[in-house]
C-alpha positions in Angstrom: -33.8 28.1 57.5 -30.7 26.8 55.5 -29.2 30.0 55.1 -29.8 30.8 59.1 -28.1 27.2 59.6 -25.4 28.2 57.5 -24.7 31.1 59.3 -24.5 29.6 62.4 -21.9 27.3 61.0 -19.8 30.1 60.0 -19.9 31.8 63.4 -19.1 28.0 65.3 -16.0 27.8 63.1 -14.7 31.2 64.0 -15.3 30.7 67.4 -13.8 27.6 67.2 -10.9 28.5 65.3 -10.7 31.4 67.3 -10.3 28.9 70.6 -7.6 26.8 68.8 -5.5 29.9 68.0 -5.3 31.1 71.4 -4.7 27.2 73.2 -1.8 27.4 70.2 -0.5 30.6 71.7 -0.4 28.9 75.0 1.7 26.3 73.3 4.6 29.4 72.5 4.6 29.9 76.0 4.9 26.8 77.3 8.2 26.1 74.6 9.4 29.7 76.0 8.7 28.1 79.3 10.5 24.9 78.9 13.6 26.5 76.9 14.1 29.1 79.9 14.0 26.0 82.4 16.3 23.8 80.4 18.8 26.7 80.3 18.6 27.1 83.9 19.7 23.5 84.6 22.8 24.1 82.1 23.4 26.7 84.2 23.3 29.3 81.6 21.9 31.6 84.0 23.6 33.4 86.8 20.2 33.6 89.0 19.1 29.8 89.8 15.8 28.9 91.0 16.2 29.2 95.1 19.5 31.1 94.3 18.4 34.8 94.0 20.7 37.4 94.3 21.7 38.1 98.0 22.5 41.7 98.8 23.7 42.1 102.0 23.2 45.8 102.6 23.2 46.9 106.3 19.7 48.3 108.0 20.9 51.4 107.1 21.3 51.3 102.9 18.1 49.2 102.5 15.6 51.1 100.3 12.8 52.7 102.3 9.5 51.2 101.3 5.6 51.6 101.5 3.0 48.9 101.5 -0.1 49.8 100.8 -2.9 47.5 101.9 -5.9 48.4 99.9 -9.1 46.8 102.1 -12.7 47.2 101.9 -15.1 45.1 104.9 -12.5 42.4 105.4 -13.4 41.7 109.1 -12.4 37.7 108.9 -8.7 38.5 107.3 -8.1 41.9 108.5 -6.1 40.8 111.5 -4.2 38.1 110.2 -3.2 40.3 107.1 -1.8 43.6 109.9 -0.2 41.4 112.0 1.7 39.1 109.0 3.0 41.9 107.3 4.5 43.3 110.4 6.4 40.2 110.7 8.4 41.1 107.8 12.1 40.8 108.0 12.9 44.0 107.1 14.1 47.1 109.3 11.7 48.3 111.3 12.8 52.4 110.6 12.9 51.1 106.3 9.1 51.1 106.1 6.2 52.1 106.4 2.6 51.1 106.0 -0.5 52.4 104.9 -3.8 50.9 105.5 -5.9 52.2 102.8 -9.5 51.4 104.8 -12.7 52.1 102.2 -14.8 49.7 104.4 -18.3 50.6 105.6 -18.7 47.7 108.5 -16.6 46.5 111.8 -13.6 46.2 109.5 -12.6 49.8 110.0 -12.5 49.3 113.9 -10.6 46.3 114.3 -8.4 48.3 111.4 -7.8 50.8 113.7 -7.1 49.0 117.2 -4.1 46.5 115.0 -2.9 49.8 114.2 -3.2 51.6 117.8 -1.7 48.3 118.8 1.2 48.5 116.5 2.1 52.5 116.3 2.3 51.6 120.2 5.3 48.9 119.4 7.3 51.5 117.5 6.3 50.9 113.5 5.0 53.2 111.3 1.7 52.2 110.1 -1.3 54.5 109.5 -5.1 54.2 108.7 -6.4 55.8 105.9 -9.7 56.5 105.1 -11.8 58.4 102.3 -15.1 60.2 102.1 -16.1 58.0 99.2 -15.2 54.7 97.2 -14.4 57.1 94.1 -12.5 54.7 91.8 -12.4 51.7 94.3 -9.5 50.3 94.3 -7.7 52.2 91.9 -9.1 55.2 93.2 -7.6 54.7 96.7 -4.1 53.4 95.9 -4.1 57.0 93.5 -4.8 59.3 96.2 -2.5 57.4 98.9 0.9 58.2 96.7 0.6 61.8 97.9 1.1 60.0 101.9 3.6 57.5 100.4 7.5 58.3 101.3 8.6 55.1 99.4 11.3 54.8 97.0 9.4 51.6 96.5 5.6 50.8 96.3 4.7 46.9 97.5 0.8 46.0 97.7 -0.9 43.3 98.9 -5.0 42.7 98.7 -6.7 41.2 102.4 -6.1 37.7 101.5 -2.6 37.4 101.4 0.4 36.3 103.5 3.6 37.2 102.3 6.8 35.3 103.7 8.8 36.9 105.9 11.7 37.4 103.6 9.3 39.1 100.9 11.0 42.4 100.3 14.5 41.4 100.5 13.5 39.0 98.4 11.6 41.4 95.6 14.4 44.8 96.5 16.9 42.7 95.6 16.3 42.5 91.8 15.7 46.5 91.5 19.6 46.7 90.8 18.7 47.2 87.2 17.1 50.5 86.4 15.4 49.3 84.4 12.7 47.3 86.2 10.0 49.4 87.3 8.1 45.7 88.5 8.8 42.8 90.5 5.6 40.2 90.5 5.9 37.1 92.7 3.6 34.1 91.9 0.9 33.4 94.0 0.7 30.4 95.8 -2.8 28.8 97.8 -3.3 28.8 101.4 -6.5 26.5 101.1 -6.1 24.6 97.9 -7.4 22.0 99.3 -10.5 23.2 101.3 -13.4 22.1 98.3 -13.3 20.8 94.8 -13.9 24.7 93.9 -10.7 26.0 95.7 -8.9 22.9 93.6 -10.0 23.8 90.1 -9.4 27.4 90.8 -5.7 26.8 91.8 -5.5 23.9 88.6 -6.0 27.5 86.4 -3.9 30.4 88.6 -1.0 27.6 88.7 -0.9 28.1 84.7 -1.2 31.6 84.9 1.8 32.2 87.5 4.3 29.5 85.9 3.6 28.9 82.1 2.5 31.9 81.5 4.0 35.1 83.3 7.2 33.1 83.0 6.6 32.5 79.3 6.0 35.7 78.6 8.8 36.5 80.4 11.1 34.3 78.8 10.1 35.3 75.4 10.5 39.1 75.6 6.7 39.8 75.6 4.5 41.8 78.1 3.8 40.6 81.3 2.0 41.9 84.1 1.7 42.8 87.8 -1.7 40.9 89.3 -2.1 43.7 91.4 -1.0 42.6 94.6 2.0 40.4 95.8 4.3 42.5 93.6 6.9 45.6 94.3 6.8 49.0 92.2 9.5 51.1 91.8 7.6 54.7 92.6 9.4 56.3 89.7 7.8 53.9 87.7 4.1 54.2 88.8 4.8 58.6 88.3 6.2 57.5 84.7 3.6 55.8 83.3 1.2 58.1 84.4 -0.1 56.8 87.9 -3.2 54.4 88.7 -6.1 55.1 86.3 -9.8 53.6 87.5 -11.2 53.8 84.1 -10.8 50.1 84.0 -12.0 47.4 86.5 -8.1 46.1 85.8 -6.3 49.0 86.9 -3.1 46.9 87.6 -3.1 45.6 84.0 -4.0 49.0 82.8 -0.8 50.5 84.8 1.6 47.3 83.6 0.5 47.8 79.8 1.2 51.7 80.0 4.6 51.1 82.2 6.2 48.6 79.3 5.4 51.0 76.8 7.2 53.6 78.8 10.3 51.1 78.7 10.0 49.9 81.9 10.7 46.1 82.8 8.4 43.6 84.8 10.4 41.2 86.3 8.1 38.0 87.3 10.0 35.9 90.6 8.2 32.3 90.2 10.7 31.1 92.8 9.2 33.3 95.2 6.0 32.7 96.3 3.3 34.5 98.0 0.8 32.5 100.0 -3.2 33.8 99.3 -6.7 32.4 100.0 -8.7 31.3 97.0 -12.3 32.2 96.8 -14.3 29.4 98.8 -17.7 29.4 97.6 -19.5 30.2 94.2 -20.2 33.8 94.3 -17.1 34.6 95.7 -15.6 33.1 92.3 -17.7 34.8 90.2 -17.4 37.9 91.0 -14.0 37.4 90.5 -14.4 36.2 87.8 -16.8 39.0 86.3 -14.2 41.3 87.6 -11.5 40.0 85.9 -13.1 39.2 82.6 -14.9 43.0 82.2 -11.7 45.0 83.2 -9.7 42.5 81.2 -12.1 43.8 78.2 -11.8 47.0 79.2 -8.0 47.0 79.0 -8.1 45.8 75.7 -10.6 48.4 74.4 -8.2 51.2 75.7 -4.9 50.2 75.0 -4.9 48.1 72.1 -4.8 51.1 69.6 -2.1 52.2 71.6 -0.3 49.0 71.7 -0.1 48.5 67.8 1.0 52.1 67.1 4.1 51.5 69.5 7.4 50.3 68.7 7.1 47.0 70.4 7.9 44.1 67.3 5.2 42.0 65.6 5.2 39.4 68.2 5.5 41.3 70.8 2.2 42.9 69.8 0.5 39.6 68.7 1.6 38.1 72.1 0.2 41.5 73.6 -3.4 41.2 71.8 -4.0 37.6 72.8 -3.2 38.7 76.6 -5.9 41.2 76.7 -8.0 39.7 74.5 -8.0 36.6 76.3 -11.1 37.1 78.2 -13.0 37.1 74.9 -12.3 33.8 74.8 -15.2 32.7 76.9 -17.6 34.4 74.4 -16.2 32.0 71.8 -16.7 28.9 74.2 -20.3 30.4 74.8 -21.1 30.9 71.0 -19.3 27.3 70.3 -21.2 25.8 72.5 -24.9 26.8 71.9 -24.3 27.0 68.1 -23.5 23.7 68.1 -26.7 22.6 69.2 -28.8 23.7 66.1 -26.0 22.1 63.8 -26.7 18.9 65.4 -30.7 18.7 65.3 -31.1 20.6 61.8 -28.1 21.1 59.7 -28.0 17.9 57.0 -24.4 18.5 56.5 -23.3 17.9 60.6 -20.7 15.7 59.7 -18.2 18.7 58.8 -19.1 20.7 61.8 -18.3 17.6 64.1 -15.3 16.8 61.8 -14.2 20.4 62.1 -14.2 19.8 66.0 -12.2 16.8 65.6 -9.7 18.5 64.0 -9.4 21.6 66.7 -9.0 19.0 68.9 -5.0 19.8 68.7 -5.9 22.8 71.1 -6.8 20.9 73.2 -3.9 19.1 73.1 -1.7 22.3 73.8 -4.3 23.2 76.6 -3.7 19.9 78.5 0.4 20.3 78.1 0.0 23.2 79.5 -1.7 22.5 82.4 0.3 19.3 82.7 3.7 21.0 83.1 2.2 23.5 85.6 0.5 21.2 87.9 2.8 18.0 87.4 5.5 18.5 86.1 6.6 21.8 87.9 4.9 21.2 91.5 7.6 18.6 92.7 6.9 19.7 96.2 2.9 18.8 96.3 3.2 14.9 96.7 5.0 12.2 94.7 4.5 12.3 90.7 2.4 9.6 90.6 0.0 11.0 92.6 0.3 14.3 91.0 -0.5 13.0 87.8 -3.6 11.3 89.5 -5.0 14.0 90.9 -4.8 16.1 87.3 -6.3 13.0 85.3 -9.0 13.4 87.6 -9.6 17.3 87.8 -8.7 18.6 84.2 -11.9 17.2 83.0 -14.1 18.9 85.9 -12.0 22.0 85.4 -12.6 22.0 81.4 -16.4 21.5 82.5 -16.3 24.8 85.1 -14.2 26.6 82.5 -17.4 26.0 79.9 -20.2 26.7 82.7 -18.6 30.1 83.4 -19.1 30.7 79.7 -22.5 32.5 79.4 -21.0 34.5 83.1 -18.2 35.3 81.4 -19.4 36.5 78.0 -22.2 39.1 79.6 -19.0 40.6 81.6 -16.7 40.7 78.4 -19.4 42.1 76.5 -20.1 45.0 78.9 -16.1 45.5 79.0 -15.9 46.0 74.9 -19.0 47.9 75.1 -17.4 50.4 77.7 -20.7 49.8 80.1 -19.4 50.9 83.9 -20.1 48.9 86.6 -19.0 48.7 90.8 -15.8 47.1 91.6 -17.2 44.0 93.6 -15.0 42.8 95.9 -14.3 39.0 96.4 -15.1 38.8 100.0 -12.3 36.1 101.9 -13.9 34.4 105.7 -10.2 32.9 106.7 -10.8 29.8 105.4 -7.8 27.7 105.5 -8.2 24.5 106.5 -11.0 21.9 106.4 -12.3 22.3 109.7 -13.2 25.9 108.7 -16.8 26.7 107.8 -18.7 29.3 105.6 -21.7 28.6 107.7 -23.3 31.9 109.5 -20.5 34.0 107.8 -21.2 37.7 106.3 -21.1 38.6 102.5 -22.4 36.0 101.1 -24.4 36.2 98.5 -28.5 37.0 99.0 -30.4 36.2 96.0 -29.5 34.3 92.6 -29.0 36.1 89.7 -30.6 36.1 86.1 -27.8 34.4 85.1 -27.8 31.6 87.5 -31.0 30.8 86.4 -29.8 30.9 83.0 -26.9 28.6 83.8 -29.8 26.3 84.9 -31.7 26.5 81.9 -28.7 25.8 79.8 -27.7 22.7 81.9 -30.9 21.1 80.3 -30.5 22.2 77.2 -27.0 20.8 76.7 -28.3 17.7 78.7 -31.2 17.3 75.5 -28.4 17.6 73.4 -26.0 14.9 74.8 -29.2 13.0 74.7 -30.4 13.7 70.9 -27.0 13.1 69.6 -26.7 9.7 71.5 -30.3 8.6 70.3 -29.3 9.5 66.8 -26.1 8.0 66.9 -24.2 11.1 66.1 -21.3 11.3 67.9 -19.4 14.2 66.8 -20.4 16.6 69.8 -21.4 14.3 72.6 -18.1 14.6 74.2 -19.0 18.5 74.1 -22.1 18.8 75.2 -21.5 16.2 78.1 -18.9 18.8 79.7 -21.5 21.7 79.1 -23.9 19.5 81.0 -21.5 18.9 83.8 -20.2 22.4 83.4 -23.6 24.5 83.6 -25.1 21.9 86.3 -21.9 22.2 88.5 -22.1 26.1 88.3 -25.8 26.3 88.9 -25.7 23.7 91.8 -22.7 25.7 93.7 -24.6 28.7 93.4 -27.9 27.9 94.5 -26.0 25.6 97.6 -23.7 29.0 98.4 -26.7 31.4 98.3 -29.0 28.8 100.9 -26.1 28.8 103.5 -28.0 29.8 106.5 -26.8 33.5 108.4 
């Protein structure tokens, strides 16, 4: 038993250790971050926040573009997401766009009466459908290049709503031939809808400020979130086209592009409004999806990465990008690990000590967060009440961060592994405001999953813990295995609630 203790403990250290290097990465980008910002307001930069280049090309010279809209049964959205993007402000003859329609359900003929509708007003817009879902996603945006005419690709997925001024916007940063990318950041048309929705955005806010402008600011790879973003054509040809091999074919595609020399230019002054996932099994598919093809990604092209010419950190900063999913399996093994330490291992002190001291990451992880949802949203509310709001969430979204753990960890798992699995969709139902309801709504989920009822079980056994290291007046990882106990229960509950919604 002391030797099997003992190597637990080793395996809780790396994991933990593991955690606190990549919150400390997250630090780098968040001083790459700040520096970039605090030589913006020197004005040290010819392109100021709000102040993008203006090119004031007539209706003739403006580059002609495609937009593909990759859908698959999105009957709520469908409509809204046709009749948005023909509001562009952008010359009617200058684009065209391609409805790339795998769906199996009434999607496909409200899909083709917008487009009857709109063909009829003069645009050029076309309805595209396939024999199969070969590839998914990937698979259809590779065979719809042979109907594209576009010097430039731009995509956007069923839940979004770009801004009228998107592609002047984007097309106006191609001047460089260099940039084969121009990624917008993604901003939330229901943030507020459910404590879910608010946690989700507390995340993606990171991702699409500290982050892809970190990354950007420091001369390290970033990449396109496959959708809200503008691809040169030449670039997509270059790098050797959209590859379904990986459930993250738009990471896949930005990894292979930068190698090929190519630049990804990330806007976070423009934004691009979406809907976030509104109920549990919508998230975690997301989730699953993004975690496994995140894996995936790694598996492929990290060989590849480290026998380029890209500089040290540039490949360190590289690693920790695709590895990040693998993240969660440390928070999974840290997590139940730490539960044996505490009921058998005489020397628990140093394992809780140990904790202690990795408590710096979460130091950098709160920073982080911090400057993305206070200090950089000046727009959502006065400060005061911005910094409320995040004293109040950052715990539950720490919590939902550890319940997704054991979700997580079977989907990064299967990713390393090189196990295949369906691309599953995250279904949207329109839901914007808070009058809108899931009730009696299609694609929702119709039975709980192994791991739900897993994520049950484990809600108890962090709740024994929390409880056996109060009675014994040890401390050390109360703290820890309360927000396990609030993370599994919250995860669990939402999923059981979101699966009983009556149809």
């Amino acid at each position: 038993m002391a030797v099997l203790i003992n190597v637990i403990f080793i395996l809780y250290a790396l994991a933990l250790v593991a955690i606190t290097a990549y919150c400390l990465m997250q630090l780098d980008l968040l001083y790459n971050y700040k520096k970039h910002h605090r030589q913006l307001r020197r004005g040290r930069r010819a392109v100021m926040p709000g102040k993008e280049p203006v090119n004031d090309l007539s209706d003739r010279e403006w580059p002609f573009v495609t937009i593909q809209l990759p859908i698959f049964n999105e009957l709520y959205v469908v409509e809204r997401l046709i009749d948005n993007i023909m509001q562009l402000d952008y010359p009617k003859d200058r684009f065209e766009v391609h409805i790339l329609d795998d769906s199996t359900d009434e999607t496909v003929d409200i899909t083709r009466r917008k487009v009857e509708e709109y063909r009829a007003r003069g645009y050029n817009i076309a309805q595209f459908r396939r024999t199969d879902r070969a590839g998914f996603k990937a698979g259809a945006l590779k065979e719809a290049m042979q109907h594209a005419r576009g010097e430039f690709i731009a995509i956007f997925d069923a839940d979004f709503m770009p801004r009228p001024d998107f592609l002047k916007a984007t097309l106006a940063h191609f001047e460089d031939e260099k940039v084969g990318v121009v990624q917008t950041r993604w901003e939330h048309l229901n943030e507020n809808y459910s404590i879910i929705t608010r946690l989700q955005a507390l995340q993606l806010n990171v991702h699409f400020r500290v982050e892809q402008k970190g990354r950007h600011a420091g001369n390290y790879l970033l990449q396109f979130n496959g959708t809200a973003g503008v691809w040169r054509r030449k670039t997509i040809d270059d790098a050797g086209g959209w590859e379904a091999d990986t459930l993250t074919e738009d990471l896949d595609l930005s990894i292979r592009a930068q190698l090929k020399g190519w630049k990804i230019l990330f806007l976070e002054e423009v934004g691009s409004p979406a809907e976030l996932p509104a109920e549990m099994h919508g998230l975690k598919s997301q989730q699953f999806r993004w975690m496994k093809g995140g894996a995936e990604t790694a598996r492929k092209m990290l060989p590849t990465v480290w026998r380029s010419e890209l500089s040290f950190g540039q490949k360190l900063h590289a690693t920790m990008q695709l590895a990040a999913s693998t993240v969660f399996v440390c928070v999974f093994i840290m997590g139940v690990f730490s539960v044996p330490l505490l009921l058998y291992w005489s020397n628990v002190q140093l394992g809780s000590t140990l904790l202690e001291y990795c408590y710096v990451g979460m130091l950098a992880l709160i920073a982080v967060h911090y400057t993305a949802n206070v200090e950089m949203q000046p727009g959502n509310g006065a400060y005061w009440k911005r910094l409320a709001r995040f004293i109040l969430l950052f715990p539950l979204f720490l919590a939902l961060s550890m319940g997704l753990s054991l979700h997580n960890t079977v989907a990064v798992i299967q990713g390393w592994l090189g196990k295949k699995s369906a691309f599953v969709r995250t279904p949207k139902f329109n839901i914007t405001g808070l009058k809108d309801s899931l009730w009696n709504r299609k694609y929702l989920a119709r039975r709980i999953s192994w791991t739900t009822s897993m994520e049950g079980l484990l809600a108890v056994f962090f709740g024994y813990a929390s409880w056996q290291g109060y009675e014994s007046g040890n401390y050390g990882f109360l703290a820890m295995h309360l927000t396990l106990t609030l993370g599994y229960t919250f995860i669990f509950y939402y999923s059981l609630r979101h699966v009983r919604i009556r149809r």
